[in-house]
C-alpha angles and dihedrals in degrees: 000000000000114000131180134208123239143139118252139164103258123200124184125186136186141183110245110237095352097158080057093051087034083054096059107044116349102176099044084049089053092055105058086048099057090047091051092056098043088048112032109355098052098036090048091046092057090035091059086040088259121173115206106221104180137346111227100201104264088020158026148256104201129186123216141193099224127004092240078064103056087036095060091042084050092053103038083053097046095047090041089052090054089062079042096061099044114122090010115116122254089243093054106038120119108227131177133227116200134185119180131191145177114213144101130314147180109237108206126211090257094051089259114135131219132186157064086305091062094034086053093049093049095046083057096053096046084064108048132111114251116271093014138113123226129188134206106234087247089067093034091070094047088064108030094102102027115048111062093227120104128230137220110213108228092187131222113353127197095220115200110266086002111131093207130038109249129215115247122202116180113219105234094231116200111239107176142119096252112027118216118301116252117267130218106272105004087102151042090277094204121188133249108270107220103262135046109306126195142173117203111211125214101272115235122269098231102172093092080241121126085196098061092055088109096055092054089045088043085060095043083057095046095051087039080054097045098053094041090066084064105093100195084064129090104206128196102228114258087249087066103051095047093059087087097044106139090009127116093228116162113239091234084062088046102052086043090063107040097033099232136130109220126045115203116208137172147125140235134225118194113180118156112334090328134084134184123212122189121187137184131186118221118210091198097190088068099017090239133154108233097176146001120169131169128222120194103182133156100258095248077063096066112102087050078058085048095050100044090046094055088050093047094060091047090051084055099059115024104018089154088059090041092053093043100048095027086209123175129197113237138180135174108249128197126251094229122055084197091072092041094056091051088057088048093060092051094050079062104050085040103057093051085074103222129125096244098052094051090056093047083053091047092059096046092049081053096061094038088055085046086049082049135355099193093075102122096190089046091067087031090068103033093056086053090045086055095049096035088061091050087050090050081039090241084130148016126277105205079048103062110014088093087049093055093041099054090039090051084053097047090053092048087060095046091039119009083183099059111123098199091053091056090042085053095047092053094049090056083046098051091054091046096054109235093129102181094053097049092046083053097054090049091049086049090053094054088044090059096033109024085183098050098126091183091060087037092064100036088048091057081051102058086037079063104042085055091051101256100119097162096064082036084064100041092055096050082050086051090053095044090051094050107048102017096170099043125149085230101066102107089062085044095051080053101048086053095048086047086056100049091041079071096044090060096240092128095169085055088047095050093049092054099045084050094054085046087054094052098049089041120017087183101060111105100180075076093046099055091044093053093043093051093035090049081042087056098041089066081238087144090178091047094049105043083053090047095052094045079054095048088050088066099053099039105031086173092060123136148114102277095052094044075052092054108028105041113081100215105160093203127071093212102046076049099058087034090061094044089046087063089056092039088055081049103058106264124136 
């Protein structure tokens, strides 16, 4: 078996007396497991560019890019499992030890590493206090001065089959209910958009039951959805906001980094066939409490709760508008909540971007449409998963196009007001090549959804791909602005180089498609714009590394299928895209 040498940012976690906790119920131990990787573990990883190596029974050996990185991942775990762990008594509770360094490793055929560097980070884990977080002093001096926790030097360690002791330093984690108020300077700082802005944070799950994590998030989108087809709202996509899902953040953080002026947070109790649901509306200039309000509904009941607590909150902040227009937010809903929980779930494995979670939500869409095929969102968003997977070439195009495109149809008749079934529309459109109609369903699905990041950004595309690169670029900005922590920004970075790469700002291209590389290394949409743009730029050097990189990630790369696969609508700006690879060396 080949192997290669590199230094990597290694994490190794581990669950504190798991064969005690195994012992007395395994099965029921297994299960929130596995529910603690499929909704926090798994997603935080991703989010921080993690690679899961290995899964060591009861625990993990992960791979990062950078040590902040795994750092942050580490953190984020270690103060949501806290919340995790509330009401849940000390003998039960699931609680993480993890150790993190930077060093050397073997890198097998198969991804599987080997090596002191592994062997380091696992020693330091084996030492840790639960629920705590140690670093090796290599990766100590990587952080320091870029991550805001702060660290209690241990000093020098023996570590078991270690030839040298190793200095240890804890991160002091902040547990507590309110975490730290943001700071001048220590965020993004963006401005106030002009007009009402809110993020809706993930409500709390609140049943005790790891399980029901997706039907408290499920309320938290709807509610996201409802307000967002209020057009006087600015509203934080739904990506963003669930960035601090299981995290103590303090509103006024949270406000720096998203720019809005109102923060929404609750929490919701199902027990039987009830469910409570309790809100309150932050006003986070004078840290008020504008609103709170309870619900206590039969669950069939639920989507009435959604729809008095979206009025509610309108009620809250424009009630002059409210009274004048007399609008109220309305969706569809389902006649099953069966059908409804099993979207939910998918909204969940879609939005963690890997291959192997949009097929899992393929599969549950799938059951939700055979519960009820009426469901108009549930073919909606099956038909933009499948697409979706053909744009990242994790399928194939000419193989599901005709899937996506049925299953949009079939959404418009059940719900002409669907916006993913428009989204998904428009991106058939857009392959196929009939340009005009897919600018006019994504225009449909803003129409429908003015916050909807995801439409946002396909729609720039297609604006590129028809020459208009300044409205291209407004709309990825757009994207950006609305859901700045997304989980999508990789694919929106590239949109906007794409755009500029038309426009013939090739230095502004380059640096996009860099900052796509870095969020994301295997999106190749980045590679083959920084490869053209560098072409163009006459960086020989630039552009020679970017395309042996592209070639990584795109084996299949050339001309003539840059010719045949890319819908580009204009002959010139054809010809202009294949010239920067020619200048690169493809051929």
């Amino acid at each position: 078996m080949s192997e290669t040498r590199k230094i990597a940012a290694i994490l190794v976690a581990d669950v504190v007396g798991y064969s005690r906790l195994a012992g007395a119920d395994e099965e029921r131990i297994l299960a929130r497991l596995r529910a603690l990787r499929s909704d926090l573990i798994d997603p935080t990883i991703a989010i921080h560019h993690g690679r899961i190596v290995k899964r060591t029974g009861d625990g993990s050996i992960v791979e990062f890019r950078s040590v902040v990185d795994a750092v942050r991942c580490a953190i984020e775990v270690q103060n949501a499992m806290v919340d995790r762990n509330a009401g849940v008594s000390e003998n039960r509770r699931i609680v993480f030890r993890i150790g993190i360094h930077l060093g050397d490793v073997m890198e097998e055929s198969d991804g599987d590493l080997m090596g002191e560097g592994v062997n380091i980070a696992a020693r330091l884990e084996g030492i840790c206090e639960p629920g705590a977080v140690c670093l090796s002093g290599a990766a100590y001096e990587q952080v320091r001065d870029r991550v805001r926790e702060t660290f209690i030097d241990l000093g020098e360690k023996v570590l078991k089959n270690v030839e040298r002791p190793v200095r240890v330093y804890a991160a002091a984690l902040d547990r507590a209910v309110g975490a730290e108020p943001a700071t001048p300077g220590k965020h993004s700082g963006l401005s106030l958009p002009d007009k009402p802005s809110i993020a809706v944070l993930p409500f709390q799950n609140m049943s005790g039951d790891p399980e029901q994590e997706y039907f408290s998030d499920g309320i938290s989108e709807d509610i996201i959805t409802a307000l967002s087809k209020l057009r006087w709202f600015f509203v934080i996509a739904r990506n963003s906001s669930f960035t601090y899902k299981g995290k103590a953040v303090h509103m006024k953080q949270v406000a720096d980094e998203l720019g809005v002026g109102y923060v929404l947070e609750g929490s919701v109790r199902k027990g039987g066939n009830r469910v409570r649901i309790t809100a309150q509306l932050n006003e986070v200039t004078t840290g008020s409490h504008i609103w709170a309000e309870r619900y206590d509904r039969e669950l069939a009941d639920v989507f009435q709760v959604q729809d008095e607590i979206t009025e509610a909150i309108v009620a809250a902040i424009e009630p002059q508008l409210y009274a004048a227009e007399n609008f109220r937010a309305q969706r569809k809903p389902p006649d099953s909540l069966d059908a409804w929980d099993l979207v939910m779930r998918a909204l969940s494995h879609f939005w963690r971007v890997t291959r192997q979670d949009n097929v899992v939500a393929q599969a549950l869409l799938e059951k939700a449409i055979a519960i009820d095929p009426d469901y108009g969102q549930a073919a909606g968003v099956l038909a933009a998963s499948h697409m979706f997977c053909a744009h990242m070439g994790w399928a194939d195009m000419a193989s599901v196009a005709s899937i996506a495109e049925n299953a949009a149809l079939a959404a418009i008749r059940a719900d002409g007001e669907d916006p993913w079934a428009h989204l998904a529309l428009g991106c058939v459109h857009l392959y196929s090549r009939r340009f005009d109609d897919s600018l006019a369903e994504f225009e449909l699905a803003l129409r429908l959804n003015p916050n909807f990041s995801f439409a946002q950004g396909y729609y720039g595309l297609t604006l590129s791909y028809c020459g208009r690169w300044q409205d291209a670029a407004l709309a990825a900005s757009r994207a950006l602005r609305l859901s700045p922590r997304d989980p999508l920004l990789a694919i929106y970075n590239g949109i906007a180089a794409y755009a500029q790469f038309v426009g013939r700002n090739y230095d502004e291209a380059m640096r996009l498609a860099r900052q796509a590389v870095r969020e994301r290394a295997d999106f190749v949409g980045a590679h083959r714009v920084l490869t053209a743009a560098a072409g163009m730029a006459g960086q020989t050097e630039v552009a020679a590394a970017s395309l042996r990189e592209l070639r990584r990630a795109q084996p299949n790369i050339s001309l003539a299928w840059i010719a045949k696969e890319m819908p580009i609508k204009l002959e010139a700006e054809r010809e202009h895209y294949l010239e920067g690879f020619r200048r690169a060396g493809l051929d």
